[in-house]
C-alpha positions as CSV (number, residue, x, y, z in Angstrom):
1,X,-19.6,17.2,-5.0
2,X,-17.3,15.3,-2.7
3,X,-14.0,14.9,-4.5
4,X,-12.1,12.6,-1.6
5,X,-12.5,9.6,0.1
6,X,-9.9,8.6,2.8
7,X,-10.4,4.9,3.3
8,X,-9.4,2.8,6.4
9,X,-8.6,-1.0,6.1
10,X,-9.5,-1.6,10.0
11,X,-8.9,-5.4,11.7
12,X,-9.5,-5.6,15.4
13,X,-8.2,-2.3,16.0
14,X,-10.6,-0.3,17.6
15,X,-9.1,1.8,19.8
16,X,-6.6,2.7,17.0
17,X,-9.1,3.7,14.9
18,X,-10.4,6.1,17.1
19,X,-7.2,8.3,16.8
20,X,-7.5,7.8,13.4
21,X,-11.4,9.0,13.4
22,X,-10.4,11.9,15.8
23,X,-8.1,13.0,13.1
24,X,-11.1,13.0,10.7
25,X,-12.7,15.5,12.4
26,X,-9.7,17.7,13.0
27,X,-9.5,18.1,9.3
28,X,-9.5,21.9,8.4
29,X,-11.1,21.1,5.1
30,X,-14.7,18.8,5.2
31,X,-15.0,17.6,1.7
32,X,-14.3,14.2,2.2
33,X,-15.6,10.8,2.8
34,X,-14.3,8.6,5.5
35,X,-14.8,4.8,4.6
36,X,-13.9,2.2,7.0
37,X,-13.4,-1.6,5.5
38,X,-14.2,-3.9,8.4
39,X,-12.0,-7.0,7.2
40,X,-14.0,-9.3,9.5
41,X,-13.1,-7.4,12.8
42,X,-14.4,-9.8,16.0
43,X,-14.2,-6.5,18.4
44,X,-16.6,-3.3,18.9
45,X,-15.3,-1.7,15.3
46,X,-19.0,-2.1,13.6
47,X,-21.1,-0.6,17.0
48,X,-18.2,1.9,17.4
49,X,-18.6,2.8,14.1
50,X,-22.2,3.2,13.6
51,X,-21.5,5.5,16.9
52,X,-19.6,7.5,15.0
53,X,-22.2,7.6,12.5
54,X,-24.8,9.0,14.1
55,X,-23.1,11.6,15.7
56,X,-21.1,12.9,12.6
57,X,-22.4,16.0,10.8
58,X,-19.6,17.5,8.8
59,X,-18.4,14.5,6.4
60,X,-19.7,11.6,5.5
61,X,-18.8,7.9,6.9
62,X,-19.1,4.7,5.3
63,X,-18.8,1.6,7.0
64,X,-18.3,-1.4,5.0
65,X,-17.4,-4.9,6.6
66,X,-16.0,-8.3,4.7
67,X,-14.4,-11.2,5.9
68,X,-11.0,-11.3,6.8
69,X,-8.6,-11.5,3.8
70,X,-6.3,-9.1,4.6
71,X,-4.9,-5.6,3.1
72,X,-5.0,-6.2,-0.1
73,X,-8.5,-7.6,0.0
74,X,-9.6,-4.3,1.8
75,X,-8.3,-2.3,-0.9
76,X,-9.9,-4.5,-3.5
77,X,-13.4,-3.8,-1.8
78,X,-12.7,-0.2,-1.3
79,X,-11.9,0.6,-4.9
80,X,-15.3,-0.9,-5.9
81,X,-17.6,1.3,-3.8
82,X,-15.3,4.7,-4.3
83,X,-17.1,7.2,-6.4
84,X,-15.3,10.0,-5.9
85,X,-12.0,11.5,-8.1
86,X,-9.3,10.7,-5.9
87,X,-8.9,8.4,-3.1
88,X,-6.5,7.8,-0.5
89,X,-5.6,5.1,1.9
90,X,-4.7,6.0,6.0
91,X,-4.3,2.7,7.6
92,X,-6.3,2.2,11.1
93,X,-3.2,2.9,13.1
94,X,-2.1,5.9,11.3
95,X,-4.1,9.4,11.4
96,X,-3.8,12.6,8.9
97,X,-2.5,16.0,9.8
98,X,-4.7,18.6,10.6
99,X,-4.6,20.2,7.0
100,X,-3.8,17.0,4.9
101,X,-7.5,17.3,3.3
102,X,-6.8,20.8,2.5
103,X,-3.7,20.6,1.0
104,X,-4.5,18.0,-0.9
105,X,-7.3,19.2,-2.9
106,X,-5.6,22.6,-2.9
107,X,-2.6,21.1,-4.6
108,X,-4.9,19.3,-6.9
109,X,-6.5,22.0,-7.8
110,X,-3.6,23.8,-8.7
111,X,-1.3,21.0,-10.5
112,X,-3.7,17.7,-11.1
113,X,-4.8,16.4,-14.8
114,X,-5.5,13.0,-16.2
115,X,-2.4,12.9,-17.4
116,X,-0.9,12.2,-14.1
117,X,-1.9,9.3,-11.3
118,X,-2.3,11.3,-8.5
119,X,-0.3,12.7,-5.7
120,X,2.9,11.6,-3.7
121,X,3.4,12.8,-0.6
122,X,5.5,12.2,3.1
123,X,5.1,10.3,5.5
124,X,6.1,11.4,9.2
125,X,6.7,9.6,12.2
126,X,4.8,10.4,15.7
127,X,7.9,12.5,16.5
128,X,7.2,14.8,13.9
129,X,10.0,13.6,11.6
130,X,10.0,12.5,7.7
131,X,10.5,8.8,7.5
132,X,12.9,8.4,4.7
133,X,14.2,11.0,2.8
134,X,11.8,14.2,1.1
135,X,11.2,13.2,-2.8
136,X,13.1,15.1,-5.5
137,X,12.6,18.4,-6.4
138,X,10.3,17.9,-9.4
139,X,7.0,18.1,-10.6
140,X,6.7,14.5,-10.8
141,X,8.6,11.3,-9.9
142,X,7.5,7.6,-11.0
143,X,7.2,5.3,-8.4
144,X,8.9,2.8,-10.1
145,X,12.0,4.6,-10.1
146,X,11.8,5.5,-6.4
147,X,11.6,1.4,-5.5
148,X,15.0,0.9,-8.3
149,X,17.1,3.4,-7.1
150,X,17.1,6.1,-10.1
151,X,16.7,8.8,-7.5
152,X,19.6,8.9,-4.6
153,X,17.1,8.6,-2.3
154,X,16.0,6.6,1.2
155,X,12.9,4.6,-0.4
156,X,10.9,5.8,3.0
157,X,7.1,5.3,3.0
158,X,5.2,7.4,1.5
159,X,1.0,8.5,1.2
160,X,0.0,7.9,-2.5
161,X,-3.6,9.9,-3.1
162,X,-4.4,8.5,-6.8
163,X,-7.2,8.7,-9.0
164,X,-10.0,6.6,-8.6
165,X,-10.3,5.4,-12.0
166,X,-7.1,4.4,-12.2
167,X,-7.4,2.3,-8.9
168,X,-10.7,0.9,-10.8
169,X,-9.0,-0.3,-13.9
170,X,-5.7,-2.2,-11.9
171,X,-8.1,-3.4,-9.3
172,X,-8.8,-5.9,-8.1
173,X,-5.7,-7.4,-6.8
174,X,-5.1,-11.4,-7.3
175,X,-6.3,-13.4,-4.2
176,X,-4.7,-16.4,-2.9
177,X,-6.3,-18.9,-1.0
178,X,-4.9,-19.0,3.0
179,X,-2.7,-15.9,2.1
180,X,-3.3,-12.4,3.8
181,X,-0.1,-10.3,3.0
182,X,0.0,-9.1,-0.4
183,X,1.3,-5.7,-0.6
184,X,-1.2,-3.3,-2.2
185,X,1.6,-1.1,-3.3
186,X,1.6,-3.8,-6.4
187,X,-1.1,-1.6,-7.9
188,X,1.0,1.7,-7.1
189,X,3.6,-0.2,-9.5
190,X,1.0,-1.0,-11.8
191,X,-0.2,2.7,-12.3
192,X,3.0,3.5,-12.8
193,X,3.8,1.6,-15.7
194,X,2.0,4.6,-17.3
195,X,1.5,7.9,-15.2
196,X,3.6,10.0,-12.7
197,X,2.5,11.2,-9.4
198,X,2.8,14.4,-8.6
199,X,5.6,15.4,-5.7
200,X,3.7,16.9,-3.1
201,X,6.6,17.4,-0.5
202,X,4.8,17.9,2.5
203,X,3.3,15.7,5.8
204,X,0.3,13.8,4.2
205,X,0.4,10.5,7.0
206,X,1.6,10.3,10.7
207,X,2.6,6.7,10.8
208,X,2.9,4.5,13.9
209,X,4.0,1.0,13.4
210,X,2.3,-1.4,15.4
211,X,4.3,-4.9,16.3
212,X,1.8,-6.7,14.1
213,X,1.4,-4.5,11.0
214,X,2.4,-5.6,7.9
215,X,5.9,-3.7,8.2
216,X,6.9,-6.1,10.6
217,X,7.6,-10.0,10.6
218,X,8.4,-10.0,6.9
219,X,10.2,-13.6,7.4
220,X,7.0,-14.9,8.6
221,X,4.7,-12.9,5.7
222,X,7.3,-14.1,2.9
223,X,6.3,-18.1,5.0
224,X,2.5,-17.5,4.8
225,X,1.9,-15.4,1.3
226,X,4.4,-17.0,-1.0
227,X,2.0,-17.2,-4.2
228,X,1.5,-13.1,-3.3
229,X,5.5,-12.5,-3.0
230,X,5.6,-14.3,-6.3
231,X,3.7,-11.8,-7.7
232,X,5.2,-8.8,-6.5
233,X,8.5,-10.1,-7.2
234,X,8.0,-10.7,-10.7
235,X,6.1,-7.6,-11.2
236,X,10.0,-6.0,-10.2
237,X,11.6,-8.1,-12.8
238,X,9.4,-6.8,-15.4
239,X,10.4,-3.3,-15.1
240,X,12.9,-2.1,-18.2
241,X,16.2,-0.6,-17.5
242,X,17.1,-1.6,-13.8
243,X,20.6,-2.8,-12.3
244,X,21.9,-6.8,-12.6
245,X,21.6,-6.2,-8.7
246,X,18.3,-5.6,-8.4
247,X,17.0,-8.1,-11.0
248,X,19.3,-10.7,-9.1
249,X,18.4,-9.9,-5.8
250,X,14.4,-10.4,-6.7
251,X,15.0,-13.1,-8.9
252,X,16.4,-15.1,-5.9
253,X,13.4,-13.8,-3.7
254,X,10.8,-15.1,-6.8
255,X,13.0,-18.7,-6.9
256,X,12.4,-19.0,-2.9
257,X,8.6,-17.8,-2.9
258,X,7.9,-20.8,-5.4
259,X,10.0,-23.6,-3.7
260,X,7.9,-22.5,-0.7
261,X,4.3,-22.1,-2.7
262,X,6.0,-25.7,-4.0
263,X,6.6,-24.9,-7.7
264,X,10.1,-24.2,-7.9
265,X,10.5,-24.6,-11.9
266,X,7.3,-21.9,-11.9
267,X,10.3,-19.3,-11.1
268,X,11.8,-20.2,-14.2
269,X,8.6,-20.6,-16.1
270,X,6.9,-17.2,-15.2
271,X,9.9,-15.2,-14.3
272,X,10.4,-12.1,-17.0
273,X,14.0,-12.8,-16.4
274,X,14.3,-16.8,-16.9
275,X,18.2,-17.0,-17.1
276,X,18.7,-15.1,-13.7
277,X,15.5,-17.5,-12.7
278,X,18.1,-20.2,-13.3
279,X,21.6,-19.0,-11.9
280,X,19.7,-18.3,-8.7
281,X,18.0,-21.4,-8.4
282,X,20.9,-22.6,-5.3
283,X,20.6,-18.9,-3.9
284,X,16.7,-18.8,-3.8
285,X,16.9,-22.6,-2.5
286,X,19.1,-21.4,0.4
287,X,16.9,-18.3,1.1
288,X,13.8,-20.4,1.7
289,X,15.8,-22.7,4.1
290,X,16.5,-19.5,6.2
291,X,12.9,-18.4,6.1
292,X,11.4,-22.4,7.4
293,X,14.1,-21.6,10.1
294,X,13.2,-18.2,11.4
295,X,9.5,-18.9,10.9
296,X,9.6,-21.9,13.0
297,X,12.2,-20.8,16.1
């Protein structure tokens, strides 16, 4: 029984995604399922990948298309077709190593439970270089205290392989009208209000950021997807135990995402941290000026 999928969120980005495909078929180990989520792709991605298809004979492909929502809506349909144990996301312009398959169910094999979420693991850059810093030297780490700083750390990306029913009982993730960029990570954060991940030190992603990915133009993302920043950003203030710094800092980011979603008293109503909601009021009020600025230069 297939114990893997690798799916692939995939909008306009063909040619991409044939790296990304080549890569599939590279992979020393076969017992996987490649998925593709078409989020309502306008170039050749559905005849390419019924191409790909038909020609395919050691793993499976799945090609499922939606209309375009974004990311976070790609992950939301993934999760409810997966069947398999785990699952892990390789975005269309990134591609696995050769053995990523392999040494993930290896490790699995060798360390994975229900008691923990999944796996952890590096992310490298097409030079061949971790981006970030490697994760401690433990069995597990939360994700939660990677993103506050418990760990003197880099927070680089990482690959998070996690169990499927996990992904099925945080999923689906909240969709805004109009708003494309909510970071799926949120249900990363979720999971790991209750499990671990598994440090799995070694090269699980090559990544290649593309001009228009989600890493870049966050100004005009925090503009577009306010409601989904809100979100996220009150998700951070609900976590126990972290610094005035960081509950400031993201208490001024949730006061700016509301005054431009236009609710600012929302940041104080639905803030798990109402006081700091109020003290940075002017600071979040100033933030969202810069942001109209940027976004419309």
């Amino acid at each position: 029984m297939v114990r893997l999928t690798v799916f692939t969120p995939a909008y306009n980005r063909v040619q991409l995604l044939a790296r990304c495909y080549e890569s599939m078929k590279r992979q020393t180990c076969k017992d996987f399922i490649w998925m593709i989520v078409d989020d309502g792709s306008t170039d050749d991605t559905r005849a390419q990948a019924e191409r790909w298809q038909e020609e395919t004979r050691d793993f499976e492909i799945q090609y499922l298309y939606k209309e375009n929502g974004g990311l976070h809506t790609a992950y939301n349909e993934a999760i409810a077709h997966i069947e398999t144990e785990l699952c892990v996301c390789i975005d269309s312009d990134d591609f696995m190593p050769d053995r990523a398959v392999e040494t993930i169910l290896r490790f699995w094999d060798e360390n994975g439970s229900d008691e923990v979420a999944g796996i952890v693991g590096l992310d490298y850059d097409l030079n061949g270089h971790v981006i970030g810093d490697p994760l401690p030297q433990q069995r597990t780490v939360n994700l939660i205290d990677l993103l506050t700083g418990k760990y003197p750390i880099v927070n680089g990306d990482r690959t998070n392989v996690v169990r499927t029913a996990l992904y099925k009982r945080f999923a689906p993730m909240k969709v805004f009208p109009g708003e494309r960029n909510f970071n799926p990570h949120y249900l990363h954060l979720q999971i790991s209000r209750e499990y671990d991940f598994l440090v799995l030190n070694e090269n699980l992603r090559f990544v290649d950021y593309q001009p228009t990915g989600m890493s870049n133009s966050m100004l005009w993302q925090y503009r577009s997807s306010p409601n989904s920043f809100a979100e996220i950003r009150k998700l951070y203030l609900s976590f126990p135990g972290t610094s005035l710094k960081f509950r400031l800092r993201h208490s001024i980011h949730l006061v700016s995402s509301c005054i431009l979603a236009g609710d600012i008293m929302r940041a104080v109503k639905e803030s798990p941290q109402p006081a700091l909601a109020l003290l940075a009021l002017p600071f979040g009020f100033l933030l969202s000026l810069y942001i109209r600025y940027k976004v419309q230069k």
